[in-house]
C-alpha positions in Angstrom: -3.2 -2.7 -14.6 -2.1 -2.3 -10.9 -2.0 1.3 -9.9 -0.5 2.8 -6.6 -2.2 5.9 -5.4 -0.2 8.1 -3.5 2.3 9.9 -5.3 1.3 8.2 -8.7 -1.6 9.3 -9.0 -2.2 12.5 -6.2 -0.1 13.8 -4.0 -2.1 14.9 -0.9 -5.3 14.3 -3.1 -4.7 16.6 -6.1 -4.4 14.6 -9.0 -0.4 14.5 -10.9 -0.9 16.4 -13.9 -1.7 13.8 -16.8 -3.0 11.1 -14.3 -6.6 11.7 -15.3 -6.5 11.1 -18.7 -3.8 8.6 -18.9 -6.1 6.4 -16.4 -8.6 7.0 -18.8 -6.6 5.9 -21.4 -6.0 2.5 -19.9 -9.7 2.1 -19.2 -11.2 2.8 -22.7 -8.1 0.3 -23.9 -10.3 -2.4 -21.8 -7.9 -3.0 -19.5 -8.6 -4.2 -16.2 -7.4 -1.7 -13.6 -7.4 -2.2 -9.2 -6.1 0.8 -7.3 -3.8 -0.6 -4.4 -2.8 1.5 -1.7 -1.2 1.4 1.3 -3.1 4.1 3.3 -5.1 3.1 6.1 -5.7 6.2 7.6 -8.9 6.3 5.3 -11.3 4.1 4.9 -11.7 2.3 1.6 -15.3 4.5 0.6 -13.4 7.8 1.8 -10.0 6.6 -0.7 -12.8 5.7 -3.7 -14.4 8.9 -3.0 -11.1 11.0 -3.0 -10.1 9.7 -6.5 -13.1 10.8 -7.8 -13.4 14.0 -6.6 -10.1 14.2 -8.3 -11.0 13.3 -11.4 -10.6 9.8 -11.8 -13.6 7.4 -12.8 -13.1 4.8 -9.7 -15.6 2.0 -8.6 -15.1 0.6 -5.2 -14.8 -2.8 -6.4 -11.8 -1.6 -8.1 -9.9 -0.9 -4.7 -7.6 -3.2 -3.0 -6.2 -1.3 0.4 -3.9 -2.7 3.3 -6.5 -2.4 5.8 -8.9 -4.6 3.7 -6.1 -6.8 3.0 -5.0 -7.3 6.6 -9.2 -7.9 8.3 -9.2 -10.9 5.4 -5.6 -11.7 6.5 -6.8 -12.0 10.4 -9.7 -13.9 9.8 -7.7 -16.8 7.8 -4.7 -16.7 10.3 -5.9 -15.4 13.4 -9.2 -15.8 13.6 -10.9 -14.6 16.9 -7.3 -13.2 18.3 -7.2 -10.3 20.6 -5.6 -7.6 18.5 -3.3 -4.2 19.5 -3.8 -1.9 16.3 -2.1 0.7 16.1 -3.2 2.7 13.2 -3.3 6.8 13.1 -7.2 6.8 11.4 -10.4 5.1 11.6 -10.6 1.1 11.5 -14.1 0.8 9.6 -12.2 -2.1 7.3 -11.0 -4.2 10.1 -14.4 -5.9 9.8 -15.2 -8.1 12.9 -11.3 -8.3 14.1 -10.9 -7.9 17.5 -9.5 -4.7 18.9 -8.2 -4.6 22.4 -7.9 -1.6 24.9 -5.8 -0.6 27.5 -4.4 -3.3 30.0 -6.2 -5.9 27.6 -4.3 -9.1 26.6 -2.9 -9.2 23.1 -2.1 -12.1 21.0 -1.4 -10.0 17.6 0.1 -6.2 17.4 -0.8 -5.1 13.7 0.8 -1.7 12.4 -1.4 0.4 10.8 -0.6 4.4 9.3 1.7 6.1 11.4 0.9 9.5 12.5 0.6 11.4 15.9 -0.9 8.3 18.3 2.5 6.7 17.6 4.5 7.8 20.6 6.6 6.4 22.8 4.3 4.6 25.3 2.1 3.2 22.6 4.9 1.6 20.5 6.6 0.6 24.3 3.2 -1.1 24.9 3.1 -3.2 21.2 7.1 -4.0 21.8 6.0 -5.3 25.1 3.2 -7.5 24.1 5.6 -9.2 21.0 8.2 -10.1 23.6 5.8 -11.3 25.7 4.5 -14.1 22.9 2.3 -11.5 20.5 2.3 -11.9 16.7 3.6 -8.9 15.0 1.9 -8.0 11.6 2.4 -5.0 9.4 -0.7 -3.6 7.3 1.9 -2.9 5.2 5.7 -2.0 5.0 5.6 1.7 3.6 8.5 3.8 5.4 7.5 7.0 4.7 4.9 8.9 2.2 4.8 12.3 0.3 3.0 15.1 1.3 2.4 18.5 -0.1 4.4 19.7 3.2 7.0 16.8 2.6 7.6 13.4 3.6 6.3 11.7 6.5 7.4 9.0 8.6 4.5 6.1 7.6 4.2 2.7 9.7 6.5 0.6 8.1 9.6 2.3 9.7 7.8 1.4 13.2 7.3 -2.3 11.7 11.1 -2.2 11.2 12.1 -0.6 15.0 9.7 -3.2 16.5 11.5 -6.1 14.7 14.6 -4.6 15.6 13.6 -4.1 19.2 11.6 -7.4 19.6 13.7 -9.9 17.0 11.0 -11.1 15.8 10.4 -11.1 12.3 6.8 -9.1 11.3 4.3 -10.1 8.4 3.7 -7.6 6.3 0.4 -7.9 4.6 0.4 -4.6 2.1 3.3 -3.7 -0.2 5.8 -4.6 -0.5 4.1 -8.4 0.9 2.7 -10.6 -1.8 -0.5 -10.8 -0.6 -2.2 -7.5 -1.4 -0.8 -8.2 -4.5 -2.6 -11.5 -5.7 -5.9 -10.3 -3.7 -5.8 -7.4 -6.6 -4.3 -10.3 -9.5 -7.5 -12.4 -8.2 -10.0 -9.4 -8.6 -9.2 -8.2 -11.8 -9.1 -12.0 -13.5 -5.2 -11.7 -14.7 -2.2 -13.5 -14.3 0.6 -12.2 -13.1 2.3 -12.4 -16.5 -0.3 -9.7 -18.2 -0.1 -7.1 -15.2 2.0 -4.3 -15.1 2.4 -2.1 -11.4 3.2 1.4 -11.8 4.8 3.1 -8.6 6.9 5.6 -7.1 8.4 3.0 -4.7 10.9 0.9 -6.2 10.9 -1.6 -3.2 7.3 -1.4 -2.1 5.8 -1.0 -5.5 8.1 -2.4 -8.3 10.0 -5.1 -6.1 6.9 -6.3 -4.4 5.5 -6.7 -8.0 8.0 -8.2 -9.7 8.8 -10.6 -6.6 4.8 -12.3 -7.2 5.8 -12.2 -11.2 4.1 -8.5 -12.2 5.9 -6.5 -14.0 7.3 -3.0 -12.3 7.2 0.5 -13.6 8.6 3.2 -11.4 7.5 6.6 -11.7 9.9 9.6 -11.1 6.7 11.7 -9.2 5.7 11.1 -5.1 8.6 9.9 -3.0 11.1 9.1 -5.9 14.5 10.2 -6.3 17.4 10.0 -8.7 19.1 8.1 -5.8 17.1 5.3 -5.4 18.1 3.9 -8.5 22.0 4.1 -7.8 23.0 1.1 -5.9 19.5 -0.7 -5.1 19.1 -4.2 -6.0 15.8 -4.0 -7.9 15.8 -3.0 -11.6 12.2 -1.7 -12.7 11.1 -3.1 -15.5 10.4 0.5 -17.1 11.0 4.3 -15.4 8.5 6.7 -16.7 8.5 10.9 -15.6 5.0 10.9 -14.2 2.0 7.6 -14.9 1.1 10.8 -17.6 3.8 8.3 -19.7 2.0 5.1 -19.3 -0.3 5.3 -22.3 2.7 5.6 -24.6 4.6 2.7 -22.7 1.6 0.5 -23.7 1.3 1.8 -27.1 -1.9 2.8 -26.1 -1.1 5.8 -28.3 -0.4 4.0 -31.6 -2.6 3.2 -34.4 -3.9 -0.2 -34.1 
């Protein structure tokens, strides 16, 4: 079971009612479970540690993020490269990658959690460094996120203005790219056959699933809306009110 975080489960850290115990559900079924998430505006401890001071029962093994994701995804492809990150939080995850300063060179511009650092000069200064011969990597491709306030502009809007800007074509290591997705496959022991995603982003969540073979359940809590659904090319393989609905969609509910 592959479970976003954001919006599925909590929405700016208070648990969706139901989430609790249907988690809990899924658990006591034996069912394998890996929390993905997108955010990397938290470290990976501070993410575990927020689900269970909402409630949920959460070991840190059990946590695949983008930021984790992208460090292992450095080290294979760009091992020892001078990197531009622009991320709006702490990089604890980023393990031993390289992070450049000001006037440094830069042979990889990665795009972290969007937030106030992203202005004008900073994104000038990664556009600059694509165009002059820089990789451009996304942690992930998330456009925007919900908040208690609203919705926010997230990093993988600027991931898209850079490409625009720059034409070059970014790699996006989180959702909706496939490779936060087997990472979590590989942890849990499953095939992509037996896992199920449940999100609130058809593109991110359900299409990212569904393109590595995982089936995709969309969630009508977080950043959904009724419009989503009307002309967009991916069909989720289930839509549920809130994750409170996932128990009975696995007939977790039923007598055995």
């Amino acid at each position: 079971m592959l479970l976003d975080i954001d919006g599925v489960l909590v929405v700016s850290w208070a648990p969706i009612p139901g989430a609790v115990t249907a988690v809990q559900r899924v658990r006591d079924a034996g069912l394998a479970i890996r929390f993905l998430t997108n955010t990397t505006s938290r470290p990976a401890v501070v993410v575990a540690e927020g689900l269970r001071s909402a409630g949920f029962a959460v070991d840190d093994g059990e946590l695949v993020t983008a930021s984790l994701a992208t460090a292992a995804y450095l080290g294979d492809r760009h091992p020892g490269a001078r990197c531009l990150v622009l991320n709006d939080g702490p990089l604890d995850d980023l393990g031993d990658v390289v992070v450049v300063g000001d006037d440094e060179p830069v042979d990889v511009v990665v795009i972290g959690s969007a937030g106030p650092s992203f202005d004008w000069a900073t994104i000038n200064r990664a556009a600059r460094a694509v165009l002059d011969g820089a990789a451009l990597v996304g942690m992930h491709g998330t456009g925007r996120w919900m908040t208690a306030d609203g919705a926010c502009v997230d990093g993988g809007a600027y991931v898209a203005a850079l490409e625009r800007a720059t034409g070059v074509t970014a790699t996006v290591v989180g959702k909706p790219g496939p490779t936060m997705f087997t990472q979590a496959l590989r942890s849990a022991g499953v095939t992509p056959g037996d896992a199920v995603m449940v999100g609130d982003d058809l593109i991110g969540d359900v299409g990212g699933a569904q393109a590595v073979g995982v089936r995709g359940v969309l969630v009508r809590t977080g950043k959904f809306t009724p419009s989503v659904l009307a002309d967009a090319s991916v069909v989720p393989d289930a839509v549920l009110d809130s994750v409170a609905d996932l128990p009975g969609l696995l007939a977790l509910d039923r007598p055995a």
